[in-house]
C-alpha positions, 0 to 999 in steps of 0.5 A: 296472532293466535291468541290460543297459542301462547308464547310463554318466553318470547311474551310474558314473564312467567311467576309460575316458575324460577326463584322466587326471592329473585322473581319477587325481588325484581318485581317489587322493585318497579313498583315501589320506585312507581309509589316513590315517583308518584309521591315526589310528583305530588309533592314537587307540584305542590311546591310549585303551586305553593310557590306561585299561587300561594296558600290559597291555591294549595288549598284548593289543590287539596281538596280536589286531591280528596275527591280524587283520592277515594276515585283511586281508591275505587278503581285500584280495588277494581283494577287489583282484582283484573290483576287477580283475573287475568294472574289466576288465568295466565297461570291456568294457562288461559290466554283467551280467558284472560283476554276476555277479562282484558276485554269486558274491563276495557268496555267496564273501565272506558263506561265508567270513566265517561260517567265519572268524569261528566258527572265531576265536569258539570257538578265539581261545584256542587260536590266541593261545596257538599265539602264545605270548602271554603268560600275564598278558595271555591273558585279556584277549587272548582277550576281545578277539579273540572279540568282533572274530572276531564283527564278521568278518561285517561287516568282510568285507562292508564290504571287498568293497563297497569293492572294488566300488565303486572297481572301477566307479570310485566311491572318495568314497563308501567313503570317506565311509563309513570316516570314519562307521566311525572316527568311531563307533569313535574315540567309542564306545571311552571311552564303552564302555571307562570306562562313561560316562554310560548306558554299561555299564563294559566294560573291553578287551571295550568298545574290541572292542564299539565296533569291532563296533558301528561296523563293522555301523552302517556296512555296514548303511547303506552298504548301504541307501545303496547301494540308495536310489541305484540303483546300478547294480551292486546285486543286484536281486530280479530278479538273484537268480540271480546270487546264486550260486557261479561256480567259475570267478570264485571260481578267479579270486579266490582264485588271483589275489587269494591272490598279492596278499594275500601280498605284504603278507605278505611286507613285514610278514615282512621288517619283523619280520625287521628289527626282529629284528636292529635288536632286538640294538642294545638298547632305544634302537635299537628305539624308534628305528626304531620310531617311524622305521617310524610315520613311513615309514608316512606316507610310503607312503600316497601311493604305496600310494593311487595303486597302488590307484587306477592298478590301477581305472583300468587294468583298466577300460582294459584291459578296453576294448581301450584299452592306450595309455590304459593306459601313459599311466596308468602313467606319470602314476602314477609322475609323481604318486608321485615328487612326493606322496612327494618332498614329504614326504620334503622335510617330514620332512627339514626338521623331521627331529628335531620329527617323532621328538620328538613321541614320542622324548625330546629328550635321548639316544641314541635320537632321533639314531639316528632322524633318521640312520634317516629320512636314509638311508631316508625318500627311498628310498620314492619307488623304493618307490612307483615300484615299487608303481604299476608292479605295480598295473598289471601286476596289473590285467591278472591277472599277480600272481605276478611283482610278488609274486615282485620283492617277495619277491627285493627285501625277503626275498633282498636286504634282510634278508641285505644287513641283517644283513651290513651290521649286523654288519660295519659297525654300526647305522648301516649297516644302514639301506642295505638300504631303498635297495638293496632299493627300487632293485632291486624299481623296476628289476625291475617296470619291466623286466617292465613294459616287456619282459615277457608281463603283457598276455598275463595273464587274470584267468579262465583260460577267457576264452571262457566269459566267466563265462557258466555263472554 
């Protein structure tokens, strides 16, 4: 294949062109069923290792599941930012460009993970008890984690063709390929764990080997399906050369993507800052917002799917010169989350206290303290997803550091003091107030900044005359 010669309709979805509510609304839909699945897979084998193994078993899941939240934290900013590389490329018309970013990420991506992974196999000990994880769980946490820092490999590999391909404008096939890895791991943790049938008996060392064992299935054959298809940003025998280290792309991906990996660092900062004053309120207080937290999580998946998508389509437009197509983007994506999210904020208000009851018991204290948590909070993340899209935007033209920057004022200098005042002068009730201040402060500086600020000035590599070409 002449990969100068692009085949726009016969390879790739074009973001550049057609409706856009159709476009964005086809696009976002794969990636929020993918968070979807991702967290009833979690959830499910949680259930499973409740069930089987016991309290002690889950906590030592879970402080593995730390560890790897601020590892995925890290690669999603760095795997954002080669969706923005190679959707600012393809939309520039650049099919080698963007094979040359395909290429340097691969090389950057594979380094990393080996790394990664060896440092987590030979000191999982060391790094858990840096946690201070408990002494009666330790040997079953170290277990755990060694095994899910082998399966690193692949768990990088899979996230970076993910990015590729929503980046060339392709979100159905990752999505395929996240429910064959779910499917894989929700099957083979009992199996594994209890040692069913021709199984062997694992105990927690069998949940970590079925997550292992689903994530390399499911890179290999995401992998081969790739290369059975032709697609046409695969690194041929003829591409070899690309196979290699451009600084300039990796200064790229680390400086852009670093800032956006952070912003999910921030979020889950401000949350355990939270549930470190909700904690004072006593048990009930805590299983209360607990559980107000899982369903709040649902409740953003709308918004967080279209921030991913809006952030594909504009670097494909901004890389075609095409900034009305842009801001019309912008504001389609806004429209969808007020809507997406407003229904089910209208849902879980109507059937309020089913929804707690389904994990909160009928009678007490606690399930009251919830429905109070989801009225004051639930309809505060539409402002939540307006400010979400808006930053995908400003993102996708390579301006990271103001969205992280609104994120850190809104949730860190706002919602936590304003939290923590509010509780101790006016009680538990009032503290849930800072969910509205703090949205409503974090939509109104984005959209500021989206309308009055530099971010179309912002490029994703710093020497643009280059164009990547020393790679």
């Amino acid at each position: 294949m002449n990969s100068s010669k692009p085949k726009p309709q016969a390879n790739r979805a074009s973001l550049t062109e057609g409706p856009i509510a159709k476009t964005l609304f086809l696009f976002s839909l794969p990636i929020l069923l993918g968070n979807v699945l991702q967290s009833l897979n979690g959830s499910i084998n949680s259930i499973w290792i409740g069930q089987y193994l016991g309290e002690q078993a889950l906590a030592a899941t879970s402080n593995a599941n730390i560890l790897m939240f601020l590892l995925i934290s890290a690669i999603f900013g760095i795997a954002m930012a080669a969706v923005i590389l190679v959707g600012q490329n393809l939309g520039a018309k650049k099919i080698d460009e963007a094979k040359k970013v395909v290429g340097t990420s691969t090389v950057f991506f594979a380094v990393l993970s080996v790394i990664v992974g060896g440092i987590g196999v030979l000191f999982s000990e060391a790094i858990l008890g840096w946690m201070n994880t408990p002494e009666d769980v330790m040997e079953l946490a170290v277990t755990y984690t060694r095994i899910i820092f082998a399966g690193v490999p692949f768990m990088f590999g899979f996230n970076l063709i993910m990015a590729v391909l929503r980046g060339s404008g392709d979100a159905k096939t990752p999505f395929y390929f996240l429910l064959l890895s779910a499917v894989l791991d929700i099957i083979l943790n009992p199996l594994l764990i209890e040692g069913m049938g021709p199984f062997p008996k694992m105990g927690i060392a069998g949940s970590a080997v079925a997550t292992f064992i689903a994530q390399l299935i499911s890179f290999v054959l995401l992998l081969l399906y790739l290369y059975g298809k032709k697609y046409f940003l695969r690194i041929t025998l003829s591409d070899l050369h690309m196979l290699r280290v451009n600084w300039m792309i990796v200064k790229a991906l680390i400086a852009k993507g670093l800032p956006m990996g952070l912003n999910m660092v921030v979020v889950s900062l401000s949350n355990l800052l939270l549930i470190h004053l909700v904690n004072s309120f006593g048990s009930e207080a805590s299983a209360a917002f607990g559980i107000a937290n899982q369903i709040s999580s649902y409740v953003q998946m709308p918004a967080m799917a279209i921030g991913g998508a809006v952030t594909s389509m504009a670097a494909q437009n901004i890389g075609a010169g095409n900034w009305s197509r842009v801001h019309r983007i912008t504001w389609t994506g806004v429209g969808f989350n007020i809507v997406l999210t407003g229904l089910l904020v209208v849902l879980i208000h109507l059937f309020n206290r089913q929804a707690l009851g389904l994990f909160l018991p009928a009678e007490g204290k606690a399930i009251d303290i919830g429905i109070h948590i989801n009225n004051v909070t639930l309809w505060s993340f539409i402002l939540f997803g307006i400010f979400n899209v808006v930053a995908g935007v400003v993102r996708s033209a390579g301006a990271v550091m103001m969205p992280l920057i609104y994120t850190f004022i809104a949730l860190l200098i706002l919602r936590i003091p304003l939290s923590y005042w509010l509780g101790y002068e006016y009680g538990l009730d009032a503290i849930w107030w800072s969910f509205p201040a703090s949205f409503l402060l974090g939509a109104i500086l984005n959209v500021w900044y989206y309308r009055f600020g530099k971010w179309k000035e912002a490029r994703m590599l710093a020497d643009k005359k280059a164009e990547m070409s020393k790679g």
